[in-house]
C-alpha positions in Angstrom: -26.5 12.9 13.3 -22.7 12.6 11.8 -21.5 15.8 11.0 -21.6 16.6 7.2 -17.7 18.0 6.0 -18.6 20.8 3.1 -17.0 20.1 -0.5 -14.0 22.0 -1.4 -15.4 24.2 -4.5 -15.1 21.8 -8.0 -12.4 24.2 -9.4 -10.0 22.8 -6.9 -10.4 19.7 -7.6 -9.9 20.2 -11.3 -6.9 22.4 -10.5 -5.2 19.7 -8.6 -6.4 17.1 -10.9 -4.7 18.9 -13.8 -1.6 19.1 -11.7 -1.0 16.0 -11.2 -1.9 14.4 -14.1 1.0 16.7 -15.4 3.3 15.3 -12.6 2.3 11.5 -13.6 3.5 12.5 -17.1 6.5 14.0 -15.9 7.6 11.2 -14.1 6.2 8.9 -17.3 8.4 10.7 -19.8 11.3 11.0 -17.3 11.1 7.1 -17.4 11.2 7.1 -20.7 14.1 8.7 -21.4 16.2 7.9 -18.6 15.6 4.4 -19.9 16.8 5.3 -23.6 20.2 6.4 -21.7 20.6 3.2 -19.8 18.8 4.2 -16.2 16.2 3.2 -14.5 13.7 6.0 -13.0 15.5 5.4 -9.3 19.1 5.2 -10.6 18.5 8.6 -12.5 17.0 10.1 -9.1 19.9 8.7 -7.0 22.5 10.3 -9.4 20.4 13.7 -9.6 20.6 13.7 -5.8 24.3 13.3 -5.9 24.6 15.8 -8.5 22.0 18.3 -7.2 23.6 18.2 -3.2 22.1 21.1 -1.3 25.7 21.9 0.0 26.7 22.3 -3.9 29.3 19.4 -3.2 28.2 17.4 -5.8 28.3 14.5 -3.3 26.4 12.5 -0.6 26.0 10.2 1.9 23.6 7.3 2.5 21.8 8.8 5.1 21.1 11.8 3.1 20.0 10.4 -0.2 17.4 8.0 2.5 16.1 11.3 3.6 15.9 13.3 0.6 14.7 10.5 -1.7 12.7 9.2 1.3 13.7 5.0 1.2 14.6 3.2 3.8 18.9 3.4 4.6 19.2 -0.6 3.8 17.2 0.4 0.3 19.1 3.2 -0.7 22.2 1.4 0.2 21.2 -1.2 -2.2 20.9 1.2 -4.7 24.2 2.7 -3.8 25.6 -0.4 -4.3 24.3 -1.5 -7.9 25.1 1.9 -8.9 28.8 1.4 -7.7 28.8 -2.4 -9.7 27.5 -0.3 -12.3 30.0 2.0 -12.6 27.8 5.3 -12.4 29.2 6.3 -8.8 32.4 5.9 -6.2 32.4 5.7 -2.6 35.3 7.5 -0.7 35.9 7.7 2.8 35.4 11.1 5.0 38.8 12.5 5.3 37.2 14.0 8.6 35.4 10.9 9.8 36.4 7.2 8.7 32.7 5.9 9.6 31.1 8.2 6.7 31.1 8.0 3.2 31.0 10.1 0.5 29.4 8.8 -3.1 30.2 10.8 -6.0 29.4 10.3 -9.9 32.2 8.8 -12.2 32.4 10.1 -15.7 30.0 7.4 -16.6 27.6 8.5 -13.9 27.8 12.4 -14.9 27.5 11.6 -18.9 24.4 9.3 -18.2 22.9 12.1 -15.4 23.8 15.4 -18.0 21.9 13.4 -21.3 19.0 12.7 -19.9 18.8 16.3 -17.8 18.9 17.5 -20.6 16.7 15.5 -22.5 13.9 16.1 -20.3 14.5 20.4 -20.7 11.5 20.9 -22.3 9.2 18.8 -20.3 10.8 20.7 -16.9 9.9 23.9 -18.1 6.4 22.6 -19.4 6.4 21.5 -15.2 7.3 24.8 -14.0 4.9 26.6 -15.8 2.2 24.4 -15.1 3.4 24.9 -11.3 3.4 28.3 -11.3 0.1 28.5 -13.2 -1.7 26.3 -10.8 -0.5 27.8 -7.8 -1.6 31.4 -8.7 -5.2 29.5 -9.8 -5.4 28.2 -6.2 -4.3 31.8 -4.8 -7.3 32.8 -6.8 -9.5 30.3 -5.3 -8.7 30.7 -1.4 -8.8 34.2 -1.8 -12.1 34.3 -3.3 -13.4 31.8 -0.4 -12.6 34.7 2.0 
C-alpha cells in the first residue's frame, strides 16, 4: 500500500498563492514600465544588477551577473553585448587583471535604470509589505502546527 503524504493545511496554500500571484504582478507591471522607458524586462534586470553590485561598485562582470541573474555565461554575454550596441553599458578592462572585465552603466544606462526604479516605487513597497505580511502569516501557521 503506497504511502499516503498528508496535505499541508489549506491556509498555506492560499498564503503562498496570494504571494505569488503578487510576485507575477510585480514582474507584469515591471514589464510594463520598463517597456514605456525603452527596456525590456531582462535589459532592466541586467542594468539593476550593475547598479545594485553587492560590493557597492556599481559594476560587474559576466560571470557575476550569470550567477546572480542565473543565465547561462554565453546568454548573459549576449545580453551584455546588445546592451553595449545599445548604448546603456561600457566594458573596461581590470586594471588588476587584463582577462576580466568590468561593465558599468553609461549616462543612458543610469537615466533609463533610475526612471523606471522609480516608477515602479509604489508597486515595491506594495511587494514588501505583502512579503512581510505573508511571512509572519506563515510564522503563524508552522507555529500553530507544533
Amino acid at each position: 500500500m503506497p504511502h499516503r503524504m498528508k496535505s499541508p493545511p489549506l491556509d498555506e496554500f492560499i498564503q503562498v498563492a496570494e504571494f505569488r500571484a503578487a510576485l507575477l504582478h510585480f514582474l507584469r507591471e515591471s514589464e510594463r514600465v520598463t517597456a514605456r522607458h525603452g527596456l525590456t524586462a531582462q535589459r532592466y534586470i541586467l542594468l539593476l544588477m550593475i547598479k545594485g553590485a553587492s560590493d557597492r561598485s556599481e559594476r560587474s562582470t559576466v560571470t557575476e551577473l550569470s550567477q546572480r541573474m542565473q543565465l547561462a555565461q554565453h546568454t548573459v554575454t549576449e545580453l551584455v553585448g546588445r546592451a553595449v550596441r545599445a548604448g546603456l553599458i561600457r566594458r573596461t578592462a581590470s586594471a588588476d587583471d587584463r582577462r576580466v572585465v568590468h561593465l558599468s552603466l553609461t549616462a543612458s544606462g543610469e537615466r533609463s535604470l533610475v526612471r523606471s526604479f522609480t516608477d515602479l516605487d509604489a508597486e515595491r513597497r506594495d511587494l514588501r509589505a505583502l512579503t512581510a505580511r505573508t511571512i509572519r502569516k506563515i510564522g503563524r501557521l508552522t507555529r500553530d502546527k507544533s
